[in-house]
C-alpha positions in Angstrom: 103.3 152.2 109.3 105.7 149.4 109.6 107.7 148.2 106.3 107.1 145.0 105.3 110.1 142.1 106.4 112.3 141.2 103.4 112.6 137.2 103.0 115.5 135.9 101.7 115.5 132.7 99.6 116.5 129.9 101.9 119.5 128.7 99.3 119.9 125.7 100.7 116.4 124.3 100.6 115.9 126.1 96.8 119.2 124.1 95.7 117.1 120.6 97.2 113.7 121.9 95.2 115.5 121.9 92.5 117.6 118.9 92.0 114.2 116.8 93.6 113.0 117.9 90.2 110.7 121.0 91.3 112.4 123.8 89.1 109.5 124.8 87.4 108.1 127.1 90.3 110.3 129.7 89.2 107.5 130.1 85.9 104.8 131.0 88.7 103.6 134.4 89.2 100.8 133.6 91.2 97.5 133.9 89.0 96.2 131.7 91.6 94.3 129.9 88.3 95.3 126.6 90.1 93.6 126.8 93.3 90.7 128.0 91.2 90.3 124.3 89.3 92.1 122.1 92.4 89.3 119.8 93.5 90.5 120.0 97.3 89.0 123.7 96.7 85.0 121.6 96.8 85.1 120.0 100.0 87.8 122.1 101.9 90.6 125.3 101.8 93.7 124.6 100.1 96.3 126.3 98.1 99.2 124.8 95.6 99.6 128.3 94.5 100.8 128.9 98.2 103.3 125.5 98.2 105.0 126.7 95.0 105.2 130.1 96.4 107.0 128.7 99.2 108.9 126.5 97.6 110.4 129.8 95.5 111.6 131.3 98.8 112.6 127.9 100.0 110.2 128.3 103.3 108.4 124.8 103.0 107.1 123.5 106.3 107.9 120.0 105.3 106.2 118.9 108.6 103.1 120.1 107.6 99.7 117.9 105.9 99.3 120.1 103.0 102.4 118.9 101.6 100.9 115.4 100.8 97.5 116.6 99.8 97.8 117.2 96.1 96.5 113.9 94.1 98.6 114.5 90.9 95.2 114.5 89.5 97.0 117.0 86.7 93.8 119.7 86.4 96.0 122.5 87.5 99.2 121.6 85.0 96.5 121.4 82.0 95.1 124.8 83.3 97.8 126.6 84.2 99.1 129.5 81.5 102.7 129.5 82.6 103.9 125.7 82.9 104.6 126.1 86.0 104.5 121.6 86.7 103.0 121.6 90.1 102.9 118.1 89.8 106.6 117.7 90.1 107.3 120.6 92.4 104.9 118.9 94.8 107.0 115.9 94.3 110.0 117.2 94.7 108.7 118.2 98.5 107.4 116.0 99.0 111.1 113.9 98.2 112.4 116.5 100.6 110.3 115.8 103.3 110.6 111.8 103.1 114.5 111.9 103.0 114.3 113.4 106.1 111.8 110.7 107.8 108.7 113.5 108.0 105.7 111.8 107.4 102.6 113.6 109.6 99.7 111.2 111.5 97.5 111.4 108.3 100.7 110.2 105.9 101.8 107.2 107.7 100.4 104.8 105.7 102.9 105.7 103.3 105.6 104.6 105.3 103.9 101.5 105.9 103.4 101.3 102.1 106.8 101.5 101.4 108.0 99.1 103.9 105.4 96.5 101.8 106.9 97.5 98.4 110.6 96.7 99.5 109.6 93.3 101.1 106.7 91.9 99.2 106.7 94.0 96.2 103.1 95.2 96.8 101.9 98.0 98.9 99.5 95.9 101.1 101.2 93.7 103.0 100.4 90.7 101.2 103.0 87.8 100.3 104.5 88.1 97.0 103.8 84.4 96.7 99.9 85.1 96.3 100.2 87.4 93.9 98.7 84.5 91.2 96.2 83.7 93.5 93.4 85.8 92.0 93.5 83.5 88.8 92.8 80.3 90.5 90.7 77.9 88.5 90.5 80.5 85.1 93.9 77.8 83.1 96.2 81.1 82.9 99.0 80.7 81.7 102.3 81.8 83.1 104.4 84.1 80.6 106.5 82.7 78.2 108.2 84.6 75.3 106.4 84.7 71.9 103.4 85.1 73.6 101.4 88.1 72.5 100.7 89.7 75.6 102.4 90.1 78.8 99.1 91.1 81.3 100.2 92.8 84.2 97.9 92.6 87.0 98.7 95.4 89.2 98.9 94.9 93.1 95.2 95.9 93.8 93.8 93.8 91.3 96.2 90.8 92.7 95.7 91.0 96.3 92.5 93.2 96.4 89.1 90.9 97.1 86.7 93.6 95.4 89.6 94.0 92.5 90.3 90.6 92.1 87.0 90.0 90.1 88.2 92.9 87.6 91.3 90.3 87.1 89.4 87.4 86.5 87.1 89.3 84.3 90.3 90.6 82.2 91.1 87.1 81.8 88.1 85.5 80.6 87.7 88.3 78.4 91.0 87.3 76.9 90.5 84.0 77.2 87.4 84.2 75.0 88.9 86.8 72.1 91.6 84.0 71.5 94.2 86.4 72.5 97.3 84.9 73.9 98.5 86.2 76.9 100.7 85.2 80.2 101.2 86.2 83.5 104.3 86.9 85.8 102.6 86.1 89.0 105.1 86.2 92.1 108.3 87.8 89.8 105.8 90.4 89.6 106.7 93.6 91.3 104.3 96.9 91.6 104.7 99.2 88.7 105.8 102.0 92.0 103.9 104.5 90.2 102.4 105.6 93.4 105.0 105.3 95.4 107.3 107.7 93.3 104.5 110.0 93.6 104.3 109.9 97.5 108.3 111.0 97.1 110.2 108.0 97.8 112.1 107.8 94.8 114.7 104.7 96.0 111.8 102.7 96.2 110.3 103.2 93.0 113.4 103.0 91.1 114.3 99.5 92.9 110.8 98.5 91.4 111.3 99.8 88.3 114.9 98.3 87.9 113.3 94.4 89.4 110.5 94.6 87.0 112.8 95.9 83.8 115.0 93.3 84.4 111.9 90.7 84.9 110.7 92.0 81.0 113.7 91.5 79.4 114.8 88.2 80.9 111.2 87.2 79.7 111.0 88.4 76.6 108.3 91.3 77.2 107.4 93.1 73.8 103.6 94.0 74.8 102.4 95.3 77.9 98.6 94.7 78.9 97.4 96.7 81.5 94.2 97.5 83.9 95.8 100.4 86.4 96.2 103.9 84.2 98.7 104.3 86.6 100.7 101.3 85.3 100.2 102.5 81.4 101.3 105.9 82.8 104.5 104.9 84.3 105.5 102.1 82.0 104.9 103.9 78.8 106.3 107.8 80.7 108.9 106.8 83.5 110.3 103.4 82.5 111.6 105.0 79.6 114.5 107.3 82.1 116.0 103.6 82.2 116.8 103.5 78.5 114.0 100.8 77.5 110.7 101.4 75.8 108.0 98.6 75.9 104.7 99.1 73.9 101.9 99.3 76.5 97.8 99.0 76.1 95.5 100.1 78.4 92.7 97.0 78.7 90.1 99.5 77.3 92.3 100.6 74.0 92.3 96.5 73.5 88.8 96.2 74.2 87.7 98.7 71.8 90.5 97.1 69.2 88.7 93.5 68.9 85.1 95.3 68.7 86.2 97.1 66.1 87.9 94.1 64.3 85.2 91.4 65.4 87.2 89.7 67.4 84.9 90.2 70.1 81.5 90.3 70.1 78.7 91.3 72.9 75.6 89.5 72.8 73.9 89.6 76.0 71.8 92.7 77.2 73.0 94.8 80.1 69.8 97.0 80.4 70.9 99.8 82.6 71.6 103.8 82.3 75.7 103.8 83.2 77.6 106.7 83.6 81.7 106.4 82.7 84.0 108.2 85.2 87.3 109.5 83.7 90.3 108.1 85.6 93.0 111.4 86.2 95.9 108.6 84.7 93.9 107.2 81.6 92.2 110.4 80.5 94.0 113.8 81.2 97.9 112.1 82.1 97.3 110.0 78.9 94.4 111.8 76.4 92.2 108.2 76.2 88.9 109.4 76.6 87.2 108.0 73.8 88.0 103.7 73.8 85.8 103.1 76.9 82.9 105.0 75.1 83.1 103.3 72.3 83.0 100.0 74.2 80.2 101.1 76.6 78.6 102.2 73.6 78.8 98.7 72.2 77.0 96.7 75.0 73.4 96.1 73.9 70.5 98.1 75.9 73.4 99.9 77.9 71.9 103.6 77.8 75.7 106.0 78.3 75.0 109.1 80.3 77.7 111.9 80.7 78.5 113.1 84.1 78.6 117.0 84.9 82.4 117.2 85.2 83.7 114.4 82.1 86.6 114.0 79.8 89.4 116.8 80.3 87.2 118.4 83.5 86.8 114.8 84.9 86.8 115.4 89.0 89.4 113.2 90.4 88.5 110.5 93.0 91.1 111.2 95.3 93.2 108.2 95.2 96.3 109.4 92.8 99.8 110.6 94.4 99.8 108.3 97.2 96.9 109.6 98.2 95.1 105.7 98.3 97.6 105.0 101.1 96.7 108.5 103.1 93.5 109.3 105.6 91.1 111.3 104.3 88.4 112.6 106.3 84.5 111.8 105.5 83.7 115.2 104.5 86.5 115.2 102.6 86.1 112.8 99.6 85.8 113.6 96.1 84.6 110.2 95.4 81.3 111.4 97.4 80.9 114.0 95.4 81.2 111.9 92.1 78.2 109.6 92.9 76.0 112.6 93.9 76.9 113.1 90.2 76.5 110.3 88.8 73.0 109.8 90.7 72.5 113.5 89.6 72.1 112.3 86.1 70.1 109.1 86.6 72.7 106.4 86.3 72.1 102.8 88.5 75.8 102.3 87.2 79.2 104.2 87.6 81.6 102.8 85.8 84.8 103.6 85.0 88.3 101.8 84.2 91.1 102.8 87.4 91.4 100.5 90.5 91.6 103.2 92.9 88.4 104.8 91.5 86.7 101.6 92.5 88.1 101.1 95.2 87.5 104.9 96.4 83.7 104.8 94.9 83.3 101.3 96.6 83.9 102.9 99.9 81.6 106.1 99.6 78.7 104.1 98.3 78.7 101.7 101.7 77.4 105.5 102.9 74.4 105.7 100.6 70.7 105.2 102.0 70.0 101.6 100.5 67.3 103.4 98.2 70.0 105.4 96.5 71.0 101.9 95.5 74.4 102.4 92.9 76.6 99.8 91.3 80.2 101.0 91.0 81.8 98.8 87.8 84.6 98.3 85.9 84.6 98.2 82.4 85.7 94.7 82.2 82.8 94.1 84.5 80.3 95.1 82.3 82.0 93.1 78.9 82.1 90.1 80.8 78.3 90.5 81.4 77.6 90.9 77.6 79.9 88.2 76.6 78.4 85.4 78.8 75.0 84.4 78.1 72.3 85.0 80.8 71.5 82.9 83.9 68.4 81.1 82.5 
């Protein structure tokens, strides 16, 4: 019987894990608890117990797809006994790989992304001189200092057609609380949550340093915001540059002015809606409870809990870049979550992320058209209640 090859760490590529900020795979020892809750594991093999196990020895294939398939959906960090931050040692490859121009067929969107970001300050190609567009006709104002709010849009909800109705509805919403509120429009730059998490980390700090300096010459105090993924990186990331700003997620405001009566829902929305839990609003930053209590609000709305809610909410596959990346058909988590959501009787999903929307949007073109589904954000729905019915 043969003996078994010794591996030496690769030093070198260790020494790169580590300053990338992927130290904590020396924690593992390879429970493989993980793989066990990874949602990739439902609609196909795949291992981060394996990358981190790699990345000890310093043998990642930085060439290879299952580098970029993690969604930083953070079910394996909450799970995982040992703190091992798979998160950021996926990151930290995934930094690796990008320094040195290694993107595979399925990742180049990224690339494309980032290109976007530097010159337009959006990921989608669209002119940073549109970015106001979506509020044509609504009276909003441009920010000015001493106003309550600054509401940042987020590049989906600026350029997006489908998203651009969960700006407007944001706005009238505001607009009819009496809350004041501005915009930025085209000094507006993406938060780069995203874009950090895809491992290019020059571009996201350029963003981050544009838009910090954007706040401050502005006066910023209060952050409004639709995207978790904004909240998450202004109120978690933004902070590595020395400046704190205080930043509400649309639904904690929402619930805020029920509470208060400074908003109040009058008109019926008579249908059986099940909330999805965005990865960045409930497990990344513990608000599970605000869009409940404003669903919960709505009159006739009948709130139905999905099989996998709150902390065990299955991600929709959009988060770490992933929005910008091919995914195959068979593939999609966001399949699997209306199967849920139809599992339970719902006529509604809603939830309160634009890349949920946007990835539920796209699997629902695939239902039979008796399997009928609305996807909604929950702006969507308070706008309904607010306005009185079409006579």
């Amino acid at each position: 019987m043969s003996r078994p090859e010794a591996v030496a760490p690769l030093t070198e590529i260790v020494r790169e894990i580590k300053a990338a900020g992927g130290q904590a795979f020396k924690y593992c020892y390879q429970c493989g608890k993980c793989d066990v809750v990874c949602p990739w594991n439902r609609v196909r093999a795949f291992s981060i117990r394996k990358l981190i196990r790699e990345a000890t020895f310093g043998l990642t294939e930085i060439e290879h797809d299952e580098l970029w398939r993690c969604t930083t959906c953070g079910t394996c960090p909450a799970q995982c006994p040992r703190g091992v931050e798979q998160i950021e040692v996926g990151v930290a490859l995934r930094r690796i790989a990008t320094s040195y121009g290694v993107f595979p067929s399925s990742v180049r969107g990224v690339r494309t992304a980032a290109g976007s970001l530097v010159g337009e300050g959006n990921p989608l190609g669209e002119q940073r001189a549109q970015r106001d567009a979506w509020a044509a006709g609504l009276d909003v104002k441009p920010f000015a200092e001493g106003m309550e709010f600054l509401y940042f849009v987020d590049c989906y909800c600026s350029y997006d057609p489908r998203l651009k109705k969960v700006a407007r509805a944001t706005a009238k919403i505001l607009q009819h609380a009496g809350i004041g509120f501005g915009i930025l429009g085209s000094r507006e730059s993406c938060c780069g949550e995203s874009i950090r998490k895809a491992g290019n980390e020059e571009v996201f700090k350029t963003l981050a340093r544009d838009n910090i300096k954007t706040f401050i010459d502005q006066g910023v105090k209060k952050i409004l915001v639709t995207s978790p993924h904004c909240l998450h990186t202004f109120k978690h990331e933004y902070p590595e540059f020395m400046v704190h700003f205080e930043v509400v997620h649309i639904s904690e405001l929402l619930a805020q002015l029920l509470d208060q009566g400074r908003l109040r829902l009058t008109t019926a929305f008579t249908k059986k809606v099940a909330y999805h839990d965005p990865c960045y609003l409930g497990r990344h930053n513990n608000i599970y409870d605000a869009p409940r209590a404003v669903l919960q609000a709505v009159p006739g709305l009948e709130l139905v809990e999905l099989a996998d809610a709150r902390q065990n909410s299955l991600c929709c596959g959009g988060g770490g870049g992933r929005i910008w990346m091919d995914t195959p058909k068979a593939e999609r988590f966001a399949d699997l979550r209306l199967a849920q959501a139809q599992a339970v009787g719902a006529t509604v999903l809603a939830t309160a992320c634009q890349y949920c929307i946007s990835n539920f949007e796209e699997s629902r073109l695939a239902l039979p058209e008796e399997q009928e589904l609305e996807i909604k954000d929950l702006t969507e729905i308070v706008l309904q209640a607010i306005e009185e019915p079409a006579p």
